[in-house]
N, C-alpha and C positions, 0 to 999 in steps of 0.2 A: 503666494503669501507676500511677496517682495510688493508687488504691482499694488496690491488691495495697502500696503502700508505707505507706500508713494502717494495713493491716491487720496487716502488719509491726511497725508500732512498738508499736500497742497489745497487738499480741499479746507485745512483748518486755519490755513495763510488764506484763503481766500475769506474763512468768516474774519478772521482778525483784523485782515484790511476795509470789509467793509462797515465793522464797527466800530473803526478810526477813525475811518473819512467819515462816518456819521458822528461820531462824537467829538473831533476835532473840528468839524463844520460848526457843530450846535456852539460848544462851550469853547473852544481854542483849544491848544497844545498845553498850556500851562495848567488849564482847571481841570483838563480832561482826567480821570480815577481808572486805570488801567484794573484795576481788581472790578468797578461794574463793567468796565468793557469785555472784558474775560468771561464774567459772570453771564451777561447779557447772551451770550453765544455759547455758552455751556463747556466752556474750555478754562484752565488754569493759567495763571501766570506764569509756571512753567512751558508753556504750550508757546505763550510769548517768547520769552527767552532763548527759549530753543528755534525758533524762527524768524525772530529777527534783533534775538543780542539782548536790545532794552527798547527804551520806549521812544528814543531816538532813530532806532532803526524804523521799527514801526513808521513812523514820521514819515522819514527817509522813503518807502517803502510806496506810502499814499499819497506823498509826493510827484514820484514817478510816477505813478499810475496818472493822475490826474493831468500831469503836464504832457506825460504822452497821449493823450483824450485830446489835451487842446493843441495840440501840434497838426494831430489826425486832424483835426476837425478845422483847422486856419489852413491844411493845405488841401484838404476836398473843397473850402471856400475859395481858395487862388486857383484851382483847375477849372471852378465852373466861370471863371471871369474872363477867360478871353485868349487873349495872346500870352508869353510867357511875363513877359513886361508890367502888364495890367495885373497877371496873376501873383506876382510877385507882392506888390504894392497891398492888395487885397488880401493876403496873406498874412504880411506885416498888421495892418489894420483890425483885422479878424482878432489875431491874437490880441491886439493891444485893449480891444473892445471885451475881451471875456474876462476883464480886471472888474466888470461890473458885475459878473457875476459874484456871489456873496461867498459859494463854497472856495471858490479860485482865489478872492480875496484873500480872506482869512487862513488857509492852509496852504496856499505858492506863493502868496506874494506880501503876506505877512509873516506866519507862522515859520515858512519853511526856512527864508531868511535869518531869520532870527535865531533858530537852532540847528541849522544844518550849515549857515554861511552859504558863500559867492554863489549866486543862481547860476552862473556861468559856468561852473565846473562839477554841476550834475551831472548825471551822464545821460538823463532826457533831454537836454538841453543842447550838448556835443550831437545827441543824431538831429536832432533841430538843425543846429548849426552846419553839421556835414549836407544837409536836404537844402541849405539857402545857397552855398557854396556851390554844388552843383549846377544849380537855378541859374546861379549869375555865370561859371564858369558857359551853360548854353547860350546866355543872351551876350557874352564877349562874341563866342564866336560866331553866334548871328550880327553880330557886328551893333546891335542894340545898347549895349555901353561901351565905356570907356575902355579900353586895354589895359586896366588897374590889375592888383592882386587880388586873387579871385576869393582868397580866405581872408583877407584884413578886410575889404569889402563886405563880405557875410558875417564876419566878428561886426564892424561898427554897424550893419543893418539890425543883425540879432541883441546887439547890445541896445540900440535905441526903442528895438519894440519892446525891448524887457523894461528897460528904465522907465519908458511911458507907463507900463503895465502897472510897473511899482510906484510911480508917482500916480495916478488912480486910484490904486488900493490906497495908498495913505493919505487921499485928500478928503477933506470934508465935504465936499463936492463932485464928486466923480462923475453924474454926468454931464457936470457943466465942464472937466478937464478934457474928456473924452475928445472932443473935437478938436480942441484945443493940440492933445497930443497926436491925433492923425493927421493933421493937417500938418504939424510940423513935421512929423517924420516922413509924409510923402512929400514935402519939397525937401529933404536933407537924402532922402533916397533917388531923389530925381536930379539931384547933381553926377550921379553915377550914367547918365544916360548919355550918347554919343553924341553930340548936334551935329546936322550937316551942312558941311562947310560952305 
């Protein structure tokens, strides 16, 4: 009885969330009508409530989801590019590039912003952050950069693919900015690389 009411709820977080991310894609966060989004999947506003607080949470919730989607997917794009170095840079790029997507726009890198605050201290963001960290703490000791701080390093890497991310989403141009922001972030990531002497 326990297992079949477990299975229940998550299965009701699972419609909830994805009649967010569909209705926070179409309409935003602000126009989005949490009573048709309930309606729509056959659940109550309580159903919400009880799952994730308010509508915020909600938010919060499709947030996560989707920025861990493009984490997954910016670092299966750095593994198939080569050396750790290449893969790095290409991973950065990856992300920065899924600002043109329309759903990533409008619900991470507009929406999320805006009601949840600092992208930086979500918590998809922090295992982002801990996966770059890593990345570079291997390529010090392959001797491929600098002998810098392996976490300020990965903060000012992961801070500049985001700020790129977020400078796309709010331009009226995004993919004329796109090049514009890879290009700069692999030469401000490419100061971290060792030269030999």
């Amino acid at each position: 009885m326990v297992n079949r009411r477990v299975e229940t709820m998550e299965e009701n977080r699972r419609k909830l969330i994805a009649a967010a991310r569909k209705a926070f894609a179409e309409k935003g966060y602000a126009a989005a009508s949490m009573d048709d989004l309930t309606a729509d999947v056959g659940l109550t506003r309580g159903a919400l409530y009880h799952n994730f607080g308010d509508k915020r949470g909600l938010l919060a919730a499709v947030v996560d989801q989707i920025d861990t989607e493009m984490a997954l997917r910016a670092q299966e794009i750095g593994a198939r590019a080569g050396d750790g170095w290449q893969g790095l840079l290409a991973e950065g790029a990856a992300y920065i590039e899924m600002a043109l997507d329309p759903e990533v726009q409008r619900i991470v890198l507009l929406d999320g912003p805006a009601v949840l605050g600092d992208p930086s201290q979500w918590p998809s963001q922090s295992n982002c952050l801990q996966a770059t960290r890593q990345a570079i703490e291997r390529l010090i000791a392959q001797g491929t950069l600098k002998p810098v701080d392996a976490e300020a390093a990965a903060r000012l890497l992961s801070g500049a693919a985001l700020n790129a991310a977020l400078w796309i989403a709010a331009s009226d141009t995004p993919k004329g900015v796109l090049p514009k922001a890879v290009e700069a972030f692999t030469a401000l990531a490419s100061g971290l690389l060792k030269t030999s002497a």
